[in-house]
DSSP file (Angstrom, degrees, kcal/mol; ACC not computed):
  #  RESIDUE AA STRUCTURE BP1 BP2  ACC     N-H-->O    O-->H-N    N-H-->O    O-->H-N    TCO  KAPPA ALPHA  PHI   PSI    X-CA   Y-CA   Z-CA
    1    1 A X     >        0   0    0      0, 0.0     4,-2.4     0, 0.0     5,-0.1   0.000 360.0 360.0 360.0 -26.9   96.8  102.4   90.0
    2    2 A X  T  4  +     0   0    0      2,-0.2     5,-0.2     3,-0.1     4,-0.2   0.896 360.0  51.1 -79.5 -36.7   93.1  102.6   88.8
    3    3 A X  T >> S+     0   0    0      2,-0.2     3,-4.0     1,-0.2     4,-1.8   0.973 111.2  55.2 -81.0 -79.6   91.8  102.5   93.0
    4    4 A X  H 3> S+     0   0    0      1,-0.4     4,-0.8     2,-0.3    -1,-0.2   0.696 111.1  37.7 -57.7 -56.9   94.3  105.4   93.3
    5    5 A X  H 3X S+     0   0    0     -4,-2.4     4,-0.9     1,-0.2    -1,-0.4   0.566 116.4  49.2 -66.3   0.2   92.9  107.4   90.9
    6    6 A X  H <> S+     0   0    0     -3,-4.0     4,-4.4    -4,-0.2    -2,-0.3   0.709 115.7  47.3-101.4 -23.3   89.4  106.7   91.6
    7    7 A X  H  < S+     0   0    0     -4,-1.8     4,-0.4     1,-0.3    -2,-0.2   0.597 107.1  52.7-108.5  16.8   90.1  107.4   95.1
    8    8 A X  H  X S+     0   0    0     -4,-0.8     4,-0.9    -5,-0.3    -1,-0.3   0.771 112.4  48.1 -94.5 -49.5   92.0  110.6   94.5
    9    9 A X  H >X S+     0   0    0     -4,-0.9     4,-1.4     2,-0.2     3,-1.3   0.984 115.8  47.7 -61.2 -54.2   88.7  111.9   92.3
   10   10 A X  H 3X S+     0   0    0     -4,-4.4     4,-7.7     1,-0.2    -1,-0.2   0.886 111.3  45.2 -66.3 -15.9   86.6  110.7   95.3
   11   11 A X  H 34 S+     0   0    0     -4,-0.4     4,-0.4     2,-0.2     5,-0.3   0.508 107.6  59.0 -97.3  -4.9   88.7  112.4   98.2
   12   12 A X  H << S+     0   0    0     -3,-1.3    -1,-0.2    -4,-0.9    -2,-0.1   0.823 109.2  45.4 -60.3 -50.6   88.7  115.6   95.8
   13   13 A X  H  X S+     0   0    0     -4,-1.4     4,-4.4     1,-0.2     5,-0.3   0.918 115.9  50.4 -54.0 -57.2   84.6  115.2   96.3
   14   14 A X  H  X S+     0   0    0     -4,-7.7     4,-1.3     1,-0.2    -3,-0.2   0.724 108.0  42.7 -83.9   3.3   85.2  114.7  100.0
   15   15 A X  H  > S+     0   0    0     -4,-0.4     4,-1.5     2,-0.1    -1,-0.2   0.602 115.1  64.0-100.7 -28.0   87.6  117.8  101.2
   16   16 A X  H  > S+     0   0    0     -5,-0.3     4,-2.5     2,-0.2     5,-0.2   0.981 108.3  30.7 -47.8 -61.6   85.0  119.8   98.8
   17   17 A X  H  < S+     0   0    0     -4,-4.4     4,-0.2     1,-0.3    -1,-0.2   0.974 116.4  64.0 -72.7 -31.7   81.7  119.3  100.8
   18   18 A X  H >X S+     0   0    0     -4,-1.3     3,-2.1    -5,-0.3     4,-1.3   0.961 103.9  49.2 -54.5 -26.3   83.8  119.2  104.1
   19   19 A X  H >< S+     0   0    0     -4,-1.5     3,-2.1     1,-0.3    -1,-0.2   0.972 106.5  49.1 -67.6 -41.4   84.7  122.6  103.3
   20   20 A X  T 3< S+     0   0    0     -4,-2.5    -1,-0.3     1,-0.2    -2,-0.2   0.165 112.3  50.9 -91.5  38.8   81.5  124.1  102.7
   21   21 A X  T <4 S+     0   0    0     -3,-2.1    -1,-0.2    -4,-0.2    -2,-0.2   0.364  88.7 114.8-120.4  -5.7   80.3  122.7  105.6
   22   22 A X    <<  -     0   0    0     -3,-2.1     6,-0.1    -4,-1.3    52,-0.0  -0.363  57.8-142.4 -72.8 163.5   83.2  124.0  108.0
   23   23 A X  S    S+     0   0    0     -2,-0.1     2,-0.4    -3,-0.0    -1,-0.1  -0.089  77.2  46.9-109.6  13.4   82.8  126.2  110.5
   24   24 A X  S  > S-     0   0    0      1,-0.2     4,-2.6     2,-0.1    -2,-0.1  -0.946  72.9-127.9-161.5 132.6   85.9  128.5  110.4
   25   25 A X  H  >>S+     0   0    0     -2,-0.4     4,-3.2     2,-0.2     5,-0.6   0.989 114.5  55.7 -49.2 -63.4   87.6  130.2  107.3
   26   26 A X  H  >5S+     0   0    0      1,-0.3     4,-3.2     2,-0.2     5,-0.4   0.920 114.4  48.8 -38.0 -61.9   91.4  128.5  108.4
   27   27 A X  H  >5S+     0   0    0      1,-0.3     4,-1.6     2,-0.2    -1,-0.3   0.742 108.8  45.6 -34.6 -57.1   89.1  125.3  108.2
   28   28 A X  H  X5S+     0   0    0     -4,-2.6     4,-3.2     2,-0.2    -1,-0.3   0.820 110.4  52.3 -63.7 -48.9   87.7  125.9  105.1
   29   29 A X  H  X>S+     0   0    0     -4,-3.2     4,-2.1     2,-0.2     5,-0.5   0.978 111.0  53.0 -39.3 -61.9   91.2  126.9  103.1
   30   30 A X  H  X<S+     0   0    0     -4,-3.2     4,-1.6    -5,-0.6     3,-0.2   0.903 108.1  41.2 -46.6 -51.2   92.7  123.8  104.3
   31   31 A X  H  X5S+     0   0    0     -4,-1.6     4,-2.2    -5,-0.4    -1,-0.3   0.881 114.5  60.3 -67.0 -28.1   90.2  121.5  103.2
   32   32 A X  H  X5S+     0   0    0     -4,-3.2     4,-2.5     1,-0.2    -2,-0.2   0.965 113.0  48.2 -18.6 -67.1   90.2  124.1   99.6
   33   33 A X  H  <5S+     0   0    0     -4,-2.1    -2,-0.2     1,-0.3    -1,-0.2   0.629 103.8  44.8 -77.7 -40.0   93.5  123.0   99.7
   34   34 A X  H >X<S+     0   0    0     -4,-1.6     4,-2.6    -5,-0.5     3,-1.6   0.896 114.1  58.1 -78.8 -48.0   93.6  119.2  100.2
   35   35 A X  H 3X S+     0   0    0     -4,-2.2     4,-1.3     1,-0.3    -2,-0.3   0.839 108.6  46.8 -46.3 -38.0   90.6  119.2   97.3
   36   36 A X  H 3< S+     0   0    0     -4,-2.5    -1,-0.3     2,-0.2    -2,-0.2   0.467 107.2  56.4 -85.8  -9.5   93.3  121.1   94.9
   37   37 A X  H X> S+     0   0    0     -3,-1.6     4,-2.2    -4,-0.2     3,-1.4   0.817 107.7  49.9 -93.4 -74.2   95.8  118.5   96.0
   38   38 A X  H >X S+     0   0    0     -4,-2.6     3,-2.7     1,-0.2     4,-0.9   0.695 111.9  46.1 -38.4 -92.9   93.3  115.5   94.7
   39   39 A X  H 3X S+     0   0    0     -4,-1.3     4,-1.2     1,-0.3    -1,-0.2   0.442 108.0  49.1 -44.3 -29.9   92.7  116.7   91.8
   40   40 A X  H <> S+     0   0    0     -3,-1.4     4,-0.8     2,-0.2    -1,-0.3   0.827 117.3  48.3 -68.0 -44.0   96.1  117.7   90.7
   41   41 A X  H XX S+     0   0    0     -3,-2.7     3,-1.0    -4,-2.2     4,-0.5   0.985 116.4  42.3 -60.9 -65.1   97.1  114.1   91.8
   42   42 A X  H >X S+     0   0    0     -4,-0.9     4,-0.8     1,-0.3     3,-0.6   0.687 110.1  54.6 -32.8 -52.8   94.1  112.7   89.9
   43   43 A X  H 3< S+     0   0    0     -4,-1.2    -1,-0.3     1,-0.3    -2,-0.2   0.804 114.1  44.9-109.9 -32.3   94.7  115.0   86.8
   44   44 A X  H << S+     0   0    0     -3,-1.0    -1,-0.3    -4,-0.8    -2,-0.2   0.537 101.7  60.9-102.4   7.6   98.8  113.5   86.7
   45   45 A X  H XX S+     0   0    0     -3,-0.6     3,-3.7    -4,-0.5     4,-0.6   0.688  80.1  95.5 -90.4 -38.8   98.1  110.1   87.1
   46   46 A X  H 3X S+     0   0    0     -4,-0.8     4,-0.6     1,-0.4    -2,-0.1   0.572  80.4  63.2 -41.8 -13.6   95.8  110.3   83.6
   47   47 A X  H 34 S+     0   0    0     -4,-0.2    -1,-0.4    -3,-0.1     4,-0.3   0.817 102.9  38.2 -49.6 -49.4   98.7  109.1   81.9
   48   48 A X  H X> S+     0   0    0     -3,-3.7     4,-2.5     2,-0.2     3,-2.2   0.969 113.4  59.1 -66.8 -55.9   99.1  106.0   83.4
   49   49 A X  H 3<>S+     0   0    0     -4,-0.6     5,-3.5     1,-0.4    -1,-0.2   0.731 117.3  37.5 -19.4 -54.0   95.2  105.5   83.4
   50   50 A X  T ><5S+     0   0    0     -4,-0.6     3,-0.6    -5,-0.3    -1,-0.4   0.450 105.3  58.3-101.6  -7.6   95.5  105.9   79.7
   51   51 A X  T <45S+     0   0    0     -3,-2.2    -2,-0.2    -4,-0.3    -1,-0.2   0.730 118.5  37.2-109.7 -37.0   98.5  104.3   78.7
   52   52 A X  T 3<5S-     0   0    0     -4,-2.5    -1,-0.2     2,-0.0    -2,-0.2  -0.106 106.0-123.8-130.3  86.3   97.0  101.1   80.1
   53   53 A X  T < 5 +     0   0    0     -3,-0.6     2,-0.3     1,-0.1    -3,-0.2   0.745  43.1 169.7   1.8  78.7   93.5  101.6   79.3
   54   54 A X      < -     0   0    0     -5,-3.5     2,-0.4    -6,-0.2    -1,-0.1  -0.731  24.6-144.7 -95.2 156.5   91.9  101.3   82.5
   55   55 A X        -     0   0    0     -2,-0.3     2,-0.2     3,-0.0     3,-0.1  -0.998  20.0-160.0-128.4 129.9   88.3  102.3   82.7
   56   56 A X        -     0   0    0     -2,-0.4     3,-0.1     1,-0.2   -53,-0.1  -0.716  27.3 -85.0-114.8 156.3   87.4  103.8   85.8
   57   57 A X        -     0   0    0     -2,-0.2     2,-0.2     1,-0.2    -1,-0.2   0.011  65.4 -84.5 -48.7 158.3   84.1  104.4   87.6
   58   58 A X     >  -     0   0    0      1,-0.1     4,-1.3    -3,-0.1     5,-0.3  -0.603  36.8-116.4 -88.1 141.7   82.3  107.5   86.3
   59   59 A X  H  > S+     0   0    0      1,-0.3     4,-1.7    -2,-0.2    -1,-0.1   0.699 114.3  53.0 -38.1 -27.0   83.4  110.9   88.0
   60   60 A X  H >>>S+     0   0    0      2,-0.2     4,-0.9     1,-0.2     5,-0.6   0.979 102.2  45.2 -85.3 -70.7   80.2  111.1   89.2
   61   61 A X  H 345S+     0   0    0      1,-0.2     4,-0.3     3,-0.2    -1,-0.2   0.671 115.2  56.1 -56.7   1.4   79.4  107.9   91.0
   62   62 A X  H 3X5S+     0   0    0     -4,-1.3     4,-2.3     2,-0.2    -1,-0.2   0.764 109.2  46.1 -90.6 -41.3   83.2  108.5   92.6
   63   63 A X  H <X>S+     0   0    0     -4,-1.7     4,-1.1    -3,-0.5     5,-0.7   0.918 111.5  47.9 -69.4 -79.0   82.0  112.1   93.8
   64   64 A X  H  X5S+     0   0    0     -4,-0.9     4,-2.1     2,-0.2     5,-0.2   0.887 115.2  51.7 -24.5 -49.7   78.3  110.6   95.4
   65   65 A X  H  ><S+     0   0    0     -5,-0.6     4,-2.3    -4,-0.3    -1,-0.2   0.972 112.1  44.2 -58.7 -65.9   80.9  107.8   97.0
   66   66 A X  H  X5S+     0   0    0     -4,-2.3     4,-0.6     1,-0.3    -2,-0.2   0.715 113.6  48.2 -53.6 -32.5   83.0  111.0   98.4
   67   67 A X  H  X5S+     0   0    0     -4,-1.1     4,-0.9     2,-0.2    -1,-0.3   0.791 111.5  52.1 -67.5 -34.3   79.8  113.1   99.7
   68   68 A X  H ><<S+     0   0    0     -4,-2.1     3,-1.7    -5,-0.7     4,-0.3   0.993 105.8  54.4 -71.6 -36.6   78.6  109.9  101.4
   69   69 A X  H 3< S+     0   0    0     -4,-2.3     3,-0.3     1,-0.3    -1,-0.2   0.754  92.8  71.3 -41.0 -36.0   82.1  109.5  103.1
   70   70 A X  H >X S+     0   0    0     -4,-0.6     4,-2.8    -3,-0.3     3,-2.4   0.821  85.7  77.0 -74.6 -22.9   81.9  113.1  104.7
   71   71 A X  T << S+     0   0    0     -3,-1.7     4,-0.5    -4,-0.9     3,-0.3   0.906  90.9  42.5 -19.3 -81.6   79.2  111.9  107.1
   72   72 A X  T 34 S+     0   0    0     -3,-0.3    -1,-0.3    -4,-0.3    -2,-0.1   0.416 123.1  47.8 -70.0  17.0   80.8  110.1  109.5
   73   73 A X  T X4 S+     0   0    0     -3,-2.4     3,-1.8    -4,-0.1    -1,-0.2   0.655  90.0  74.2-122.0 -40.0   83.3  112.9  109.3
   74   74 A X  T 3< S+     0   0    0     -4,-2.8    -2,-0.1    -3,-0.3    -3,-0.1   0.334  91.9  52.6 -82.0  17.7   81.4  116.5  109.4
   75   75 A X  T 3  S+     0   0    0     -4,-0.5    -1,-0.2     2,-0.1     2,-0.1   0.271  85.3  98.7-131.9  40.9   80.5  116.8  112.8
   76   76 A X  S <  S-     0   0    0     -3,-1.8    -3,-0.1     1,-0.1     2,-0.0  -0.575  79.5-109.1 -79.5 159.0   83.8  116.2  114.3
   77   77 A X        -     0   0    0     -2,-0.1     4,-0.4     1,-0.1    -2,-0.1  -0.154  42.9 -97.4 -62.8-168.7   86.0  119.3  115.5
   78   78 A X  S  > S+     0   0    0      2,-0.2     4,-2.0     3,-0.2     5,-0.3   0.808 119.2  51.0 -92.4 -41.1   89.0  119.8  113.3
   79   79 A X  H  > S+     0   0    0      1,-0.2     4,-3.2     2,-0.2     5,-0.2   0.998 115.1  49.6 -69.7 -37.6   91.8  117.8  115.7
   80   80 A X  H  > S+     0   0    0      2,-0.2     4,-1.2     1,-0.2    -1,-0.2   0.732 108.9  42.7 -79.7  -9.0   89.5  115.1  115.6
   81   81 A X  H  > S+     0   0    0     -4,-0.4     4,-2.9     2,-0.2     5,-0.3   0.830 117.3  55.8 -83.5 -47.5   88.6  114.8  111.9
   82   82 A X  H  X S+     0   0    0     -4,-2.0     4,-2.2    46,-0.2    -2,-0.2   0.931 106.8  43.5 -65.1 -30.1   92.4  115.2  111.7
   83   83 A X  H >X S+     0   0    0     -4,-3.2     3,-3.3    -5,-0.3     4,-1.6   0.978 113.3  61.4 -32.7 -86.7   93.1  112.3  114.0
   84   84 A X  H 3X S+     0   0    0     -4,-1.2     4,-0.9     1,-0.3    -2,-0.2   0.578 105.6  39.7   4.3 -55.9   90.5  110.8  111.9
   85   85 A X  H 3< S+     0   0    0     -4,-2.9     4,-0.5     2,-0.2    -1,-0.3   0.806 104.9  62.1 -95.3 -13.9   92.2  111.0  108.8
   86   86 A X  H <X S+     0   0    0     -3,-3.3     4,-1.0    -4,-2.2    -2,-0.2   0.729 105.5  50.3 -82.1  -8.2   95.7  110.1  109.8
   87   87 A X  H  < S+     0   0    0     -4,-1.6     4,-0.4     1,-0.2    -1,-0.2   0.855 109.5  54.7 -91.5 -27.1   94.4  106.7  110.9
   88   88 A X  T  < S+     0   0    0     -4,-0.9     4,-0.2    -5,-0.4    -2,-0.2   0.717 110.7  38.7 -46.2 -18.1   92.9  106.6  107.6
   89   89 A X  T >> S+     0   0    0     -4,-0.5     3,-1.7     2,-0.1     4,-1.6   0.720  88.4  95.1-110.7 -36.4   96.0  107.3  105.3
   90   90 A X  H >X S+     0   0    0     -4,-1.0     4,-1.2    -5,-0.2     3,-0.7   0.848  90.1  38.8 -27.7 -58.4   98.2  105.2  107.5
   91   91 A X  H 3> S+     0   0    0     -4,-0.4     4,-1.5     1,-0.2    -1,-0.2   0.718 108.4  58.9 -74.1  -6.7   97.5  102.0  105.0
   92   92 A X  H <> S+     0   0    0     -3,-1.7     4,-1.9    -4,-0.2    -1,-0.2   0.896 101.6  62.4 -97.0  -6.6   97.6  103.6  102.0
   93   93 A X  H << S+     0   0    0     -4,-1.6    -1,-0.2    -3,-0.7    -2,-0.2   0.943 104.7  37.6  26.9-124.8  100.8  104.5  102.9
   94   94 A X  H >X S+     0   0    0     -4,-1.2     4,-1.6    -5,-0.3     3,-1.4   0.735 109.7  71.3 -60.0 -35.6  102.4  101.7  103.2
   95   95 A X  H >X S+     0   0    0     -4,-1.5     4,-1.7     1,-0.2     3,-1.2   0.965 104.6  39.8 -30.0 -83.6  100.3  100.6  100.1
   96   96 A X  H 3< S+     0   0    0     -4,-1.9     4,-0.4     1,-0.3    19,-0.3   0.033 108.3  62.3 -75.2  10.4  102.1  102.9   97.9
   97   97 A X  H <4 S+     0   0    0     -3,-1.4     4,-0.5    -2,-0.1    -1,-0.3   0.721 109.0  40.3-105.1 -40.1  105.4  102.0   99.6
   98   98 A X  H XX S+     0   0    0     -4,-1.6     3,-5.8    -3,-1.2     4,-0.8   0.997 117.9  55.5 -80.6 -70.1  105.0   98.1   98.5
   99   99 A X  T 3< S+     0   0    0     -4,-1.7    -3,-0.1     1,-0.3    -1,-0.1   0.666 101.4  51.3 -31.7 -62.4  103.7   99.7   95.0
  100  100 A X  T 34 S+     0   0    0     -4,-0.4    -1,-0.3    11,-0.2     3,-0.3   0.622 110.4  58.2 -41.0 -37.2  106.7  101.9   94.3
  101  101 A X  T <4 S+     0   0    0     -3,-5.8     2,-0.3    -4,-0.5    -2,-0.2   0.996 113.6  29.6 -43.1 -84.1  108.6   98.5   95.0
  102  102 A X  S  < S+     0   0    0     -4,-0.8     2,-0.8     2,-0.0    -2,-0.2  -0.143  93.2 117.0-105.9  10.5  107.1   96.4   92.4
  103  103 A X  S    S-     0   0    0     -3,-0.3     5,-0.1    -2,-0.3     8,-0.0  -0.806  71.2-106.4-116.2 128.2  106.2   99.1   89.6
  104  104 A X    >   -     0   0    0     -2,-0.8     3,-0.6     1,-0.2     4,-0.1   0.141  40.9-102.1 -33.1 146.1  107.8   99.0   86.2
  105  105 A X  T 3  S+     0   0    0      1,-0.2     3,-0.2     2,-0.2    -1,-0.2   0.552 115.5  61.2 -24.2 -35.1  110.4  101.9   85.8
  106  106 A X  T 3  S+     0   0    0      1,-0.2    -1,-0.2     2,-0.1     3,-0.1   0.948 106.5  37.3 -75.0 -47.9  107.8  103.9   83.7
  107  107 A X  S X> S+     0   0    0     -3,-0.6     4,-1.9     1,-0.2     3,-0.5   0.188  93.7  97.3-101.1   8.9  105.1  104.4   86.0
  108  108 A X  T 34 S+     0   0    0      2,-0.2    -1,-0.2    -3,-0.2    -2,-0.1  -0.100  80.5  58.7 -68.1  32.4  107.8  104.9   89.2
  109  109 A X  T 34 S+     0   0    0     -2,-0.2     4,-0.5    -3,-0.1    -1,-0.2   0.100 108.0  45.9-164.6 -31.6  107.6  108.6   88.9
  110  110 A X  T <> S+     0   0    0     -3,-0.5     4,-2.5     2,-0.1     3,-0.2   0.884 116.9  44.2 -93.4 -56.5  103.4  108.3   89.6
  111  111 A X  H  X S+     0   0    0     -4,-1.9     4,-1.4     2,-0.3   -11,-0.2   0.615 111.4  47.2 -61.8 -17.9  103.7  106.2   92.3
  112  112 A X  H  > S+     0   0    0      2,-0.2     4,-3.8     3,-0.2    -1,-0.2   0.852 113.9  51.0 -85.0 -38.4  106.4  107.8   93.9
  113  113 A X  H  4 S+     0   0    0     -4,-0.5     4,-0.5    -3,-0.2    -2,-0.3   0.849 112.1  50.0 -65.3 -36.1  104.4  111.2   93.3
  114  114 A X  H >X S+     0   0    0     -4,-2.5     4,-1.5     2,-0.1     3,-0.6   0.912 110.1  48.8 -75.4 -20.5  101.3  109.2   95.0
  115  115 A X  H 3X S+     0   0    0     -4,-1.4     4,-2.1   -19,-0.3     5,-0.3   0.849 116.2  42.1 -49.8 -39.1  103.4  108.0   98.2
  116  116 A X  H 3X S+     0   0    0     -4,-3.8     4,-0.9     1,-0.3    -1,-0.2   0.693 108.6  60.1-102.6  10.9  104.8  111.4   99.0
  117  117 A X  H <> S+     0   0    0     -3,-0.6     4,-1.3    -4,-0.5    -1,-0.3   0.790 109.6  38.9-107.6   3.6  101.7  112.9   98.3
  118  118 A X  H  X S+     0   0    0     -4,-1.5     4,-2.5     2,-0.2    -2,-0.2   0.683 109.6  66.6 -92.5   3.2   99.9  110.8  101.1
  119  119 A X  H  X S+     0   0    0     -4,-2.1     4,-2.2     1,-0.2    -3,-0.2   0.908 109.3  36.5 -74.6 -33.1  103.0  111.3  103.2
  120  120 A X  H  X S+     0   0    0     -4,-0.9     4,-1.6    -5,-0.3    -1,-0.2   0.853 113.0  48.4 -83.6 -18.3  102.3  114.6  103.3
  121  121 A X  H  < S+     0   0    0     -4,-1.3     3,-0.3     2,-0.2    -1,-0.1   0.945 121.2  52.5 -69.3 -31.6   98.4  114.7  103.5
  122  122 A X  H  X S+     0   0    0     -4,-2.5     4,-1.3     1,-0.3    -2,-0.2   0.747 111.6  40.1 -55.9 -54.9   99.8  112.0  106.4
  123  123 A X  H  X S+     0   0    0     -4,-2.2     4,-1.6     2,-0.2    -1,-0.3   0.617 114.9  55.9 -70.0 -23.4  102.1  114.4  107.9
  124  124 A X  H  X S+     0   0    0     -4,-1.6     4,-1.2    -3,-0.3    -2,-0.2   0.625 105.9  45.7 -80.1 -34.0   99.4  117.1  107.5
  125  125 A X  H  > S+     0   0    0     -3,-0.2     4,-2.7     2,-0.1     3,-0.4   0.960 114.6  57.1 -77.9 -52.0   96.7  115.4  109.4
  126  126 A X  H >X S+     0   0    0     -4,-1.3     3,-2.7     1,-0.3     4,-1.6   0.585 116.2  34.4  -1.5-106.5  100.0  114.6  112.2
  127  127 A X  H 3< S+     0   0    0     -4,-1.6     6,-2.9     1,-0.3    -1,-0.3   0.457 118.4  47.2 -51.8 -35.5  100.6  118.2  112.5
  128  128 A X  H 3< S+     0   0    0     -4,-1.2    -1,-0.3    -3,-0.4   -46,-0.2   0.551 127.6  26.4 -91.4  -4.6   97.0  119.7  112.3
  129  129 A X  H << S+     0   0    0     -4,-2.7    -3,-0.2    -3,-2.7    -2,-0.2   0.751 132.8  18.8-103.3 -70.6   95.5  116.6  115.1
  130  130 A X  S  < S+     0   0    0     -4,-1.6    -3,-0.2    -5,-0.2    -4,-0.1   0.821 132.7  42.1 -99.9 -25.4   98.0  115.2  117.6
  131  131 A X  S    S-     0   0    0     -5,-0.4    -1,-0.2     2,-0.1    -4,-0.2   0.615  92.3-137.1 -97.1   0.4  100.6  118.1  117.2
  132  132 A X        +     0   0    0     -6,-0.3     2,-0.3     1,-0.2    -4,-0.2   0.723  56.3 108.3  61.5  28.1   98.5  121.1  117.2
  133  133 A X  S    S-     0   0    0     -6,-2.9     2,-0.6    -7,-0.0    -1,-0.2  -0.823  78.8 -57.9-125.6 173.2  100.1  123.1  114.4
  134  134 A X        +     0   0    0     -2,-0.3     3,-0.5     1,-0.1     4,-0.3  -0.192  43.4 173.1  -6.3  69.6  100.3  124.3  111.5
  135  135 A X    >>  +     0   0    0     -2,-0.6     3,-1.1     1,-0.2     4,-1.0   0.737  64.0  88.5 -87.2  -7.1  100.0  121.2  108.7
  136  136 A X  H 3> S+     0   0    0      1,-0.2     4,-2.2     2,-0.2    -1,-0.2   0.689  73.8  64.0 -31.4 -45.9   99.9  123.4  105.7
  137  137 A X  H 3> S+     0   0    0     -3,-0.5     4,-1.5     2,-0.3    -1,-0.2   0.543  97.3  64.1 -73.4 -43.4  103.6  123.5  105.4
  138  138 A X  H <> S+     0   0    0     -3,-1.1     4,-2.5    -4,-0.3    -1,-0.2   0.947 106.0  44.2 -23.1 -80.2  103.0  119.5  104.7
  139  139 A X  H  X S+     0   0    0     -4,-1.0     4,-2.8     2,-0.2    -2,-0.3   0.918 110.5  51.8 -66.4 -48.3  101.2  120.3  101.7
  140  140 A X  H  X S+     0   0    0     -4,-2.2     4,-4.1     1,-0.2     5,-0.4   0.969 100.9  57.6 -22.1 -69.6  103.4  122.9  100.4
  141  141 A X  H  X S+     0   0    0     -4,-1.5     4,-1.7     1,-0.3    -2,-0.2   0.828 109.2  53.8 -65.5 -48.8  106.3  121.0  100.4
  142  142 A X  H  X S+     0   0    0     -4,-2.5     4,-1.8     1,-0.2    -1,-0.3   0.893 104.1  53.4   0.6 -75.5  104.2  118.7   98.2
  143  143 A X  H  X S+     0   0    0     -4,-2.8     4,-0.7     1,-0.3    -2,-0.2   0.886 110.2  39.6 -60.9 -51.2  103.5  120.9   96.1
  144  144 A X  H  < S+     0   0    0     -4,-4.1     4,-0.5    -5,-0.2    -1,-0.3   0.923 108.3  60.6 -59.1 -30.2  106.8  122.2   95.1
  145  145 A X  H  < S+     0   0    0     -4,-1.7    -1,-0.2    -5,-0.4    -2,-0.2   0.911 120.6  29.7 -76.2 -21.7  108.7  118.9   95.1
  146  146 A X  H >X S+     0   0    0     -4,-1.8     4,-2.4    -5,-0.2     3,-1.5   0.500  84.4 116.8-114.7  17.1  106.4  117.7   92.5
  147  147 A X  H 3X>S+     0   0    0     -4,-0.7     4,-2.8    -5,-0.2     5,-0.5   0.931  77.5  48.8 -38.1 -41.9  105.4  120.9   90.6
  148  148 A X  H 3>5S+     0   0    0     -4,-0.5     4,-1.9    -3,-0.2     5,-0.4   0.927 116.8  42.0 -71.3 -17.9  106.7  120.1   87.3
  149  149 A X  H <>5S+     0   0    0     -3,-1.5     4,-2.3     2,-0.2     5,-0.3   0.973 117.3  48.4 -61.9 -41.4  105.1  116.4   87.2
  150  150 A X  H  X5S+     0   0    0     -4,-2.4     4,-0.5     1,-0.3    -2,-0.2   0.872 115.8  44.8 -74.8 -28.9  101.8  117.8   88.7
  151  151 A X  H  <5S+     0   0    0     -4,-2.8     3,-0.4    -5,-0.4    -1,-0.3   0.907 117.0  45.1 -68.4 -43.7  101.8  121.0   85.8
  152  152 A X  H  <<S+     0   0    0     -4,-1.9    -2,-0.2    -5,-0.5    -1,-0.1   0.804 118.9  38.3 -85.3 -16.2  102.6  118.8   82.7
  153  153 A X  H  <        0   0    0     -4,-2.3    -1,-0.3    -5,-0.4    -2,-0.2   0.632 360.0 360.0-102.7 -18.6  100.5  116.2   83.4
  154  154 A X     <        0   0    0     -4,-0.5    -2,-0.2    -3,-0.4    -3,-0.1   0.545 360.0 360.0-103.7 360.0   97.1  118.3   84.8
């Protein structure tokens, strides 16, 4: 749970600097938008985080992790950073699939809210790489199915 959250604060860091380094307004929302998604994730997990005192890396050395990541990533186009990322999210996935399994009753409710929200970042890269649409719709659909978790908790 603690890697989830650390790596939801860094992937907040890394759809940031991609953005102000894209090259196209559409470009730049979307990656807005995937940053506002980490952080929301990040911000509703802080219950679990706290409940069983984990101490997590400082915000800071998690961001410096997330700017060094956008290298190998800011000077692809945009279907190929989205390729890019859906073979990145593929394991964690499946990660959070196993997780969801095996996690006490309390904390099913975070973990199911982190699985669907890398099924959609999953589905998002999908749509915006190898299918040439629209992946926004991904993230929506996110957003609403978990609004009340992602408001009470952020």
């Amino acid at each position: 749970m603690l890697s989830a959250y650390e790596g939801e604060i860094l992937g907040e860091e890394f759809f940031s600097v991609l953005a102000q380094k894209a090259d196209s307004e559409q470009s730049r929302v979307k990656l807005r938008n995937l940053a506002a998604i980490e952080r929301l994730v990040a911000e509703a997990l802080l219950p679990v985080i706290t409940r069983y005192k984990l101490e997590s890396n400082s915000k800071v050395l998690l961001a410096e992790k997330g700017r060094d990541e956008t290298v190998e990533y800011a000077e692809l186009g945009w279907t190929q950073f989205a390729v890019k990322l859906k073979k990145l999210l593929g394991p964690f996935v499946r990660e959070f699939e196993t997780l969801l399994v095996e996690a006490p009753v309390d904390d099913q409710p975070y973990i199911q809210l982190l699985l669907d929200h890398e099924i959609a970042l999953f589905a998002f890269a999908q749509a915006e790489g190898e299918d040439s649409s629209d992946g926004q719709i991904h993230l929506d659909n996110f957003l609403q199915r978990h609004k009340a978790l992602l408001r009470n908790e952020g």
